[in-house]
N, C-alpha and C positions, 0 to 999 in steps of 0.2 A: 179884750179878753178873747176874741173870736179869732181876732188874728194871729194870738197867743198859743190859741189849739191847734189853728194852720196848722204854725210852724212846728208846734209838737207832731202831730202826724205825719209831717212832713217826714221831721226828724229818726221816727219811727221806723219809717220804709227806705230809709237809706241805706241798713245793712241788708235787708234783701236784696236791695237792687244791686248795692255791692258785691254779695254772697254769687247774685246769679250772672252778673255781667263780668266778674272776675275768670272763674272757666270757660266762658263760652268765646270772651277773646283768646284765653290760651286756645282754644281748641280751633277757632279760625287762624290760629297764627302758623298751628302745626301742620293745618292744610295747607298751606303756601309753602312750609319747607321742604317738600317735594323735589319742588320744580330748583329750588336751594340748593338742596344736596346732590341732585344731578347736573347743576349746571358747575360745582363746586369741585366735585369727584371726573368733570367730562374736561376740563380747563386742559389740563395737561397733552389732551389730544389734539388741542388745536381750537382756530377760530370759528372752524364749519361744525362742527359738533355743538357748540355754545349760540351760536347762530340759529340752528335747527330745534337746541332748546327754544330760543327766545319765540321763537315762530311760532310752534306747537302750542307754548303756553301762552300766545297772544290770542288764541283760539279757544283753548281750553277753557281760560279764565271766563269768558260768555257764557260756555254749558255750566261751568262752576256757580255762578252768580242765580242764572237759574234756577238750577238744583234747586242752592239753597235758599233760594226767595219761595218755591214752591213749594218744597218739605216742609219749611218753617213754620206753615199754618197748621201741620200737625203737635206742634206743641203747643198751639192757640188752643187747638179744640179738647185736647187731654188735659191741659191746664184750666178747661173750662168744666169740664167734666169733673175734673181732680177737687178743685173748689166748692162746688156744687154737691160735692162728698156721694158722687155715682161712680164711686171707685169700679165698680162692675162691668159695667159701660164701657172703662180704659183698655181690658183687651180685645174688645173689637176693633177697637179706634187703632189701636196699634198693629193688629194683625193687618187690617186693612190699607194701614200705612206704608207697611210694608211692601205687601203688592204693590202698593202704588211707587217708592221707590224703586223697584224693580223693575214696572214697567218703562219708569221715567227714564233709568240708566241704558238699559236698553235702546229705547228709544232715543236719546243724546248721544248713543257711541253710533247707532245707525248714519245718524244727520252727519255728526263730525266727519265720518269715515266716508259720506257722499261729497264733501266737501273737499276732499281728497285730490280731484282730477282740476279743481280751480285754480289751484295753487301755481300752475305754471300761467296763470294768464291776468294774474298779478302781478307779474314782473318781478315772483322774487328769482333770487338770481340760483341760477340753472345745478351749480356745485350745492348747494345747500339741501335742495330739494331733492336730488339724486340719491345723499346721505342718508335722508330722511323716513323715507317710507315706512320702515319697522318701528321704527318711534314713534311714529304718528299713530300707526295702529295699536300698539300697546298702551298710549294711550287715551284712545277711544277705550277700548276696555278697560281700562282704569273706570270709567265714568261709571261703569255699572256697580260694583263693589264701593265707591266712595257714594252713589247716591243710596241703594240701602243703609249703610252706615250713618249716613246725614239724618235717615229715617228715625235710627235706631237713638242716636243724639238728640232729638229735638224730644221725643218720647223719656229721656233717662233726667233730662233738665226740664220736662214739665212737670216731675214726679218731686222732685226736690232732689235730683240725683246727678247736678250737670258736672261732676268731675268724672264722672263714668265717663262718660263721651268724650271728655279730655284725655283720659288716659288712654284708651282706644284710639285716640288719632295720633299718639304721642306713639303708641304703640308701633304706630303705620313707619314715621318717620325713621323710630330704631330700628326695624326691622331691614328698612331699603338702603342705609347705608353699607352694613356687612354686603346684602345680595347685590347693591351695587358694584359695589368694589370686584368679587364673585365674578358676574356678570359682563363687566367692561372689561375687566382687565384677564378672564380666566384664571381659576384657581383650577389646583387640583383637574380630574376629569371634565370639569366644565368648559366651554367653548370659550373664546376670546370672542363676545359677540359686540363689544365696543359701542356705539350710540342706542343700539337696536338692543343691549343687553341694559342698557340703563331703562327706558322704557317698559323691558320684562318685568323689572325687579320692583319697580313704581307699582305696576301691576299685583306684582305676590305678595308683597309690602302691605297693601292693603287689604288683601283676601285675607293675610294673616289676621287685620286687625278686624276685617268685618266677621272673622269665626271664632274670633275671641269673643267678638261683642257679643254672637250669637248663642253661645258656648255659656255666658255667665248668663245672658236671658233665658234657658232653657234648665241651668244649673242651682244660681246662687238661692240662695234663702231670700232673701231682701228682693226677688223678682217673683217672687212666688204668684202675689196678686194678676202680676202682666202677663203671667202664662198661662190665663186659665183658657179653657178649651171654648173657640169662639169659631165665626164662620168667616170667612173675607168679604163684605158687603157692597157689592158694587155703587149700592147707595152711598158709602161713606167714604169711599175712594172719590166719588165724583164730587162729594161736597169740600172734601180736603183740596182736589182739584181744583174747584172753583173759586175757593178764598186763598188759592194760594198762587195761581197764574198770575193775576197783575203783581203780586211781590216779585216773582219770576220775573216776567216782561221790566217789569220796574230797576232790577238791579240789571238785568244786561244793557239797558236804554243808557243806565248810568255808564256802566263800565263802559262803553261804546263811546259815549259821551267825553268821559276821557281817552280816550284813542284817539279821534278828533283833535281835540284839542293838543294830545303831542304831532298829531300831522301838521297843525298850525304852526307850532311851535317851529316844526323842521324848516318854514317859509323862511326862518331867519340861520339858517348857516346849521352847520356841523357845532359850531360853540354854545348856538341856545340848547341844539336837543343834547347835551352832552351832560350840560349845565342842568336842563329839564329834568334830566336821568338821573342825577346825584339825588334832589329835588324829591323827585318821585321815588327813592327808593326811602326816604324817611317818612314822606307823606303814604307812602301804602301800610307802615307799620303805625302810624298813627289813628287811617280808618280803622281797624282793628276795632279803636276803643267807642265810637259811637254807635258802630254797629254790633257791638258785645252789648252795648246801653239798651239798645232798640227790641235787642233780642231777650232781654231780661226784665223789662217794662211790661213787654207782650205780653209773658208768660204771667207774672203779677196781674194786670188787668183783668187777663182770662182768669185766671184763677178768683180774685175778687167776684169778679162780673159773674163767674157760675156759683158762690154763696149770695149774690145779690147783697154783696154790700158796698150800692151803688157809691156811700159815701167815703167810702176808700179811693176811691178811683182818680180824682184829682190831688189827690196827696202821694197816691203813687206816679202821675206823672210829672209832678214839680219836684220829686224827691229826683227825680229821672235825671230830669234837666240840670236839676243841681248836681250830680256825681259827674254827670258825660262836661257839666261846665268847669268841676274844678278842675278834672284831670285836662281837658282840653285848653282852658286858660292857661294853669299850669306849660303846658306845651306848647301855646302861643308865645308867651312871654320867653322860654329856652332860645325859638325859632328867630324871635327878634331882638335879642340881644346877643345871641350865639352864634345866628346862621352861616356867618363867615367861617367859624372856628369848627362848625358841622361838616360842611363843604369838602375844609383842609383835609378832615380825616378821613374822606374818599378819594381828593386828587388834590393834588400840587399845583395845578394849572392855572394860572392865575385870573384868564380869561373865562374856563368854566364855573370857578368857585365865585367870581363878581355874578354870574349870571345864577348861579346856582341860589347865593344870600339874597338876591331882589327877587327870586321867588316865595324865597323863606318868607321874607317883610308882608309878601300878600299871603302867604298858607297861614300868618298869624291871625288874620280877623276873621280869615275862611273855618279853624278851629271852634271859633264861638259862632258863627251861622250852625254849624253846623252839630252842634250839641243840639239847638234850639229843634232845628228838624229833624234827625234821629229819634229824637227820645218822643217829639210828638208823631212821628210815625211810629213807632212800637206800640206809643200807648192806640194807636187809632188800630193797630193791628191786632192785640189785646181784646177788641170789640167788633172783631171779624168785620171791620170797614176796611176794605183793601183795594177797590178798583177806584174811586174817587180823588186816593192817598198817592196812589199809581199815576195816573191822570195828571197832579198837580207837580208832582217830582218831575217825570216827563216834561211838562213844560218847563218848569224852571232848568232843566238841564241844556238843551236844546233849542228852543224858539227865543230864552231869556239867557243865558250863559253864552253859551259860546260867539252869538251876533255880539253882544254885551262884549266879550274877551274880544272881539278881533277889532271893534268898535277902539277900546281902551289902549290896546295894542299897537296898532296902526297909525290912528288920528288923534291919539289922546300922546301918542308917543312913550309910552310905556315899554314897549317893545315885548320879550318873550313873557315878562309877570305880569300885562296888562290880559294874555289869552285866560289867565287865573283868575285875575281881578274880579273877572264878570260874573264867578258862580261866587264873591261874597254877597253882591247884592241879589243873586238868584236865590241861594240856600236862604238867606235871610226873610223874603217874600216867602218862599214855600215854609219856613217854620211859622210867619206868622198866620196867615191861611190853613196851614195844617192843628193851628192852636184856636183858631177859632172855632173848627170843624170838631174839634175833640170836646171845646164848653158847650157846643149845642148838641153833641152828640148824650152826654153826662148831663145835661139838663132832661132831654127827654127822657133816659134810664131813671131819673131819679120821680119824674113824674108819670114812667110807667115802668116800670124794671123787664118787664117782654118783651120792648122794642128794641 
């Protein structure tokens, strides 16, 4: 009978989690087509143009990951608040957020735009970097408008309002194709300012979408509560800071993590990384959906954890596990019985698409690790444990994954899907560790609800 109610409760927090991880992937999927529409709209100009894309956004995507590992803790603590039913609380929390967005992007277009003079003593190559310059800087300032935004998102999806912030970044995307087009190719009185006008337009694309956002927070009815007249609190900026930097630290270690590992990859020829490349552009639209899971657990949690009904909290994370497992199942089983016929529909080559489907065969069992640790880091994130959670990803990325992938790769004879192989048995460790950390954490809430 007991196990009976589980699974009823279980059953219970499945459309939430559905409701809230459904938007918040759209809404990470519309940050990425950005760098989409300009690498898309820039083709026609050549290879140095798409080259100077790839570069920039091999860069970007680190202050990206950032951001949003850092801001994200502001819809923990409104979502804790919101629960808690200290509706009053929420616009401080959010003014606050704010500055701190701001300060964040700021300071991320700073660091990018110092990293600027490095880029020739990397060796990339000389024509690309010459192209580049205006690009790069336009999108440094991009950083600053997409991180209040991300502010204003994590705040509109703790409230129960996460298609707001989808729409706002959907906004971003319609916007930059017209001023791209605009932009690169000169319309009307407009300049012909070609890679360095795609960059602009990325830029106003987003100003547009961040004064919309700002515009319905300051306007709509339905925001009325979030507007009330509060002070910016250096205290609550620092504490947003502080349970949100190892999420920060945590996704660039990953994304880095991956970078790595396609350097690895490159050890074996121009056909694995090509092969890798097909690979990774279905596997980046796939993270998507575990980390929409992670991000909508969170907010669940927090909101539970601030009414103190501790006994929600483990039926909200196995509801987790269970949506991030069917969809990703689901998408294991496409990857390994389809991989080849996925491949075809990016190249012809017979040699990349063989390399491309023995990646697939490993990103299938890599899907189910990987449910298992998403959904238990959101919930641990949900309970403002964030550097421990930080800590344990880190290692499984790095000291266990890639030694693991080059181990499997090399000596196991796996070749490019062996540098893969190593983060199934990584993610797998780190979900079960992150699941044990989540029952002792939910056992002391229940036996003290203040800790």
């Amino acid at each position: 009978m007991q196990g009976q109610g589980l699974i009823g409760a279980i059953w219970r927090e499945v459309p939430g989690i559905v409701g809230l991880a459904l938007p918040i992937v759209m809404g990470l999927a519309a940050s990425t087509l950005i760098g989409v529409t300009d690498s898309l709209m820039l083709a026609p100009l050549g290879p140095v143009p798409l080259a100077a894309v790839g570069l920039t956004g091999a860069v970007a995507v680190l202050f990206y990951a950032a951001i949003y590992g850092l801001l994200s803790a502001l819809s923990v603590r409104i979502g804790t608040a919101w629960g808690a039913g200290a509706g009053l609380a929420i616009p401080g929390i959010l003014r606050s957020g704010l500055a701190l967005g701001a300060l964040v992007g700021v300071g991320s277009a700073l660091v990018m735009a110092a990293l600027w003079p490095l880029l020739p003593l990397l060796g990339q190559p000389e024509e690309v970097i010459g192209a580049m310059q205006g690009y790069w800087f336009w999108i440094c300032a991009f950083l600053i408008p997409f991180s209040i935004l991300t502010a204003f998102k994590s705040a509109f999806e703790a409230v129960e309002k996460p298609w707001l912030g989808t729409a706002f970044a959907f906004l971003g995307v319609g916007v930059n194709v017209p001023l791209n087009y605009a932009l690169i190719w000169g319309i009307g009185p407009l300049p012909e300012l070609g890679l360095t006008g795609a960059g602009l337009a990325s830029f106003l694309a987003e100003c547009v979408a961040l004064v919309a956002a700002f515009l319905w927070w300051r306007l709509a009815p339905s925001m009325r509560r979030l507007r009330l007249r509060r002070e910016v609190a250096l205290r609550e900026m620092g504490l947003t800071f502080r349970e949100g930097a190892p999420l920060g630290a945590m996704y660039v270690v990953e994304t880095a993590s991956v970078s790595v590992a396609t350097l690895m990859i490159g050890a074996f020829g121009t056909v694995a990384l090509a092969g890798n490349q097909v690979a990774q552009a279905v596997g980046g639209l796939l993270y998507m959906l575990p980390l929409g899971v992670a991000g909508a657990v969170a907010i669940r949690v927090a909101q539970e954890r601030g009414a103190e009904n501790v006994g929600a909290l483990r039926p909200i994370a196995l509801a987790a596990v269970a949506v991030a497992g069917v969809w990703l199942v689901a998408a294991a089983l496409v990857l390994a019985l389809e991989g080849e016929a996925i491949a075809r529909l990016v190249t012809e080559d017979a040699e990349v698409v063989a390399v491309a489907a023995a990646i697939f065969l490993v990103f299938a069992p890599m899907q189910i690790s990987d449910a298992v640790q998403s959904a238990m880091l959101g919930s641990l994130r949900g309970l403002s444990d964030t550097a421990w959670p930080a800590l344990v990803s880190a290692i499984a990325y790095w000291p266990v994954a890639l030694p693991l992938g080059y181990a499997l790769a090399h000596w196991g004879g796996m070749g490019p899907s062996g540098i893969w192989a190593g983060y199934i048995l990584a993610l797998a460790g780190a979900g079960a560790a992150l699941t044990v950390r989540f029952w002792r954490r939910t056992a002391l809430l229940a036996q003290s609800p203040s800790v």
